[in-house]
N, C-alpha and C positions, 0 to 999 in steps of 0.2 A: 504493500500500500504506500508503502513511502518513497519507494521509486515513481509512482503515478500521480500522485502527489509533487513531487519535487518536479516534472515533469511539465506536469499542468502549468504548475506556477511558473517556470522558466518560458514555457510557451505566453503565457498571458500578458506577466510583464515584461519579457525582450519584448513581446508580439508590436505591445500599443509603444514601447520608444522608435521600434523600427517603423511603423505609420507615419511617427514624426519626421524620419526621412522621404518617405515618399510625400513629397509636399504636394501633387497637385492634388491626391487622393482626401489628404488632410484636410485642404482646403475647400473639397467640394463636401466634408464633413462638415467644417464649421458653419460653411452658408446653409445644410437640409438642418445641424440641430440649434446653430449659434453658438456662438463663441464661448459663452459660461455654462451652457450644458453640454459642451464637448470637454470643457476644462474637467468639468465635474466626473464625467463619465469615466473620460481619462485618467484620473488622480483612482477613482473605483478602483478600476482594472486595476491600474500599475498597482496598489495597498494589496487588493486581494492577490493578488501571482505574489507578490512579498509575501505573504500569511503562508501563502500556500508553501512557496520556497520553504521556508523557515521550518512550518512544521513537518511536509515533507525530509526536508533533509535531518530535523531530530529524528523520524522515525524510521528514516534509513541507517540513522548512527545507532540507532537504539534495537534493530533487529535484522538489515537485510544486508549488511557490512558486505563488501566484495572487496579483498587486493590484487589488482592490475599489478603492482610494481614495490619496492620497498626504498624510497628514499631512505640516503645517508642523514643519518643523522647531522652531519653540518646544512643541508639543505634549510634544516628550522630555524639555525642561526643565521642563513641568507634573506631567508624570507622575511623575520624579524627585523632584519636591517634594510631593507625595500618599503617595508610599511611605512618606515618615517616619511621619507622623501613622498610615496603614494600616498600619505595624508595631509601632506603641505602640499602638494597641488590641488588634492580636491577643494581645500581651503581657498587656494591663490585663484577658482575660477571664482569665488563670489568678495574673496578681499581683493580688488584686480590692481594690481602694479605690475612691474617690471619683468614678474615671472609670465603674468599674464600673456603680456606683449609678445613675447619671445615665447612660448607654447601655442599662443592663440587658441587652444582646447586643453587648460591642464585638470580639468576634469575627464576628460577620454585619456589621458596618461597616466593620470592617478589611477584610474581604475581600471586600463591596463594592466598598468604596476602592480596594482594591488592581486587581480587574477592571476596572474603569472609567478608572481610568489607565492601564492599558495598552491598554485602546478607543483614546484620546485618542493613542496613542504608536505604533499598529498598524493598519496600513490593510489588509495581507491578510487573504484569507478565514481560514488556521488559524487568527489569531490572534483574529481576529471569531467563529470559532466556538466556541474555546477559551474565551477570557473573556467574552466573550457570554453561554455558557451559564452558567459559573459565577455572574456577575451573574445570571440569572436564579433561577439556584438559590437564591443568597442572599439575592433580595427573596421568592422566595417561604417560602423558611425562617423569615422574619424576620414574615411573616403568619400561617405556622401556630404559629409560637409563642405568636401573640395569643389562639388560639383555644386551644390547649389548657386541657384540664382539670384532669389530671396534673401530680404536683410535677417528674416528670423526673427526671433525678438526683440522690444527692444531694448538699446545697448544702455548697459551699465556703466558709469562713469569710472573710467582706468585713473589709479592718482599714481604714485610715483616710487620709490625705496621704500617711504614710510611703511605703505600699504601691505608690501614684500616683508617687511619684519614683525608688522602685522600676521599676518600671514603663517608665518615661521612659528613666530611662539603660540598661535590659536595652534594651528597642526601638532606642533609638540605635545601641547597638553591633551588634544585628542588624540594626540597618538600613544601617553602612557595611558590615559583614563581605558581606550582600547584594549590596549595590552594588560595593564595592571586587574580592570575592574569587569568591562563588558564581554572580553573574549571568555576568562575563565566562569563568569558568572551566568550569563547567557547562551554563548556556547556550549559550555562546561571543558572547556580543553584550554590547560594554563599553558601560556607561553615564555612566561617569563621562568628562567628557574628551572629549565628541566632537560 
């Protein structure tokens, strides 16, 4: 069940961000529901494929476990040290300076980064399908951005270094609260320590 589960949810929430790329599709959505019951509808989807992930993937960890491969043990100290950097991006796309400028999407690199380290740190199949797909999602998000034609949303005001160190010490502290509090409590697999 928790393969079907986890499944679902990856299908529903990549499904509706990859809609977001298809813009002209999107767009003949907004004009038949409108703009804030497509937002609404959208936010549904994307929470529920979340719910579904989340508890899909506990109930894979909790009974239908498959190992594909056995990562070295240094892989989890690799991985550990990727999340910082993958948490200061995802930060630097909504604190936007200098990192901004120079990534132009450091949100699709953060959460690259962050998929790809836990490749590196996960040898079974949930977790290869889990972040796998994500990666997947990400690089191809990261293509159709190239292509569009549309401004998107609109733009956030870029400030300057400040913003950047901003940035920095938000990402740090989300990235020990992560490590110290949410992965081992939430997840239930400590990272730190072991």
């Amino acid at each position: 069940m928790g393969f079907v589960l986890l499944i679902l949810g990856l299908v529903l929430f990549l499904g509706v961000h990859v809609l977001t790329t298809r813009r002209e599709s999107r767009a003949r959505l907004i004009a038949r529901l409108g703009e804030g019951l497509y937002k609404t509808l959208y936010a549904v989807v994307a929470l529920l494929g979340l719910a579904l992930i989340v508890k899909g993937f506990s109930l894979y960890r909790a009974t239908e476990w498959v190992d594909v491969w056995y990562p070295p043990k240094a892989m989890r100290h690799l991985t550990l040290a990727l999340m910082l950097p993958a948490t200061i991006l995802v930060v630097a796309a909504y604190v936007r300076g200098r990192i901004y400028e120079k990534l132009k999407h450091p949100m699709l690199a953060g959460v690259k980064l962050w998929a790809l380290a836990h490749l590196l740190a996960n040898g079974d199949l949930g977790s290869i399908i889990l972040f796998g797909s994500v990666l997947a999602w990400a690089v191809y998000d990261r293509i159709s951005l190239k292509r569009r034609t549309d401004p998107g949303s609109p733009p956030i005001p870029v400030g300057g270094v400040g913003n950047d160190v901003i940035a920095v010490v938000i990402g740090v502290i989300a990235y020990l609260a992560l490590a110290f509090a949410f992965h081992p409590l939430v997840i239930g697999v400590p990272v730190v320590g072991v």
